[in-house]
C-alpha positions as CSV (number, residue, x, y, z in Angstrom):
1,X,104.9,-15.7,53.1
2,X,101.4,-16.1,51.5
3,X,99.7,-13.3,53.7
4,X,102.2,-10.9,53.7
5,X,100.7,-8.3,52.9
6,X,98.5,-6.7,55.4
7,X,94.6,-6.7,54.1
8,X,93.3,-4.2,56.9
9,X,92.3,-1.7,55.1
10,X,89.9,-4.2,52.7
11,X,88.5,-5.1,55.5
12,X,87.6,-2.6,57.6
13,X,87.5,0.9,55.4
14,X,89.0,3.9,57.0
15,X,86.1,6.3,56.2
16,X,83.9,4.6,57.9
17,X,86.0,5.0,61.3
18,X,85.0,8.0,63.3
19,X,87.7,9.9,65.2
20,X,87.2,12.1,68.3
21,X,89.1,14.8,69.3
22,X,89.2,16.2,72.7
23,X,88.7,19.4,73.0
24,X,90.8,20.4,76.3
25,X,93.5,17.6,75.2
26,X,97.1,19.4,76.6
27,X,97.7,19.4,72.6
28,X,95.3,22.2,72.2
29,X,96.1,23.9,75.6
30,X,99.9,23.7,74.1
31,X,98.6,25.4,70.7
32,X,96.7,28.0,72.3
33,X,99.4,29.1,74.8
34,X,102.1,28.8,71.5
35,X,99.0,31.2,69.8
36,X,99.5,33.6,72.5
37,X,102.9,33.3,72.7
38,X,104.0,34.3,68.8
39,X,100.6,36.8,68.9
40,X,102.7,39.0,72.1
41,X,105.6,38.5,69.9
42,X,104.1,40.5,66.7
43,X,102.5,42.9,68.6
44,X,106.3,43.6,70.6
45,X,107.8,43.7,67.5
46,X,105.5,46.5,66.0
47,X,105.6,48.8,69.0
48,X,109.5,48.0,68.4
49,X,108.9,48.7,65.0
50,X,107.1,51.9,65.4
51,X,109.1,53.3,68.3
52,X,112.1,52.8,66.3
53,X,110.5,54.9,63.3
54,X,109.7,57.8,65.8
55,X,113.0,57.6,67.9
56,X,114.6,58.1,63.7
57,X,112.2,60.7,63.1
58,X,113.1,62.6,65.9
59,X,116.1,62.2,65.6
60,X,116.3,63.5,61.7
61,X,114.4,66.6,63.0
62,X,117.1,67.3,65.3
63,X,120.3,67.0,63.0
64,X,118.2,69.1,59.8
């Protein structure tokens, strides 16, 4: 086919497109709430973490 091959971009330059993003778009609200989510997470995992090293600590006081 002689126009095969798509001439969009010649025509109408991509930089000079502006793009809006909505703020309060449910992709944000989802990346917030997934923020909070993995955020709880870490902070469960270090009081895990640092209950575990006092539970050991203890626990190596006792048996010495």
């Amino acid at each position: 086919e002689p126009d095969f091959w798509d001439t969009y971009a010649f025509e109408r330059p991509i930089d000079d497109t502006t793009i809006v993003v909505a703020s309060n778009s449910i992709d944000t609200k989802i990346d917030r709430s997934s923020f909070g989510v993995v955020a709880a997470t870490e902070i469960g995992a270090g009081i895990y973490a640092a209950a575990t090293a006092l539970e050991k600590k203890r626990a190596d006081k006792g048996e010495a």
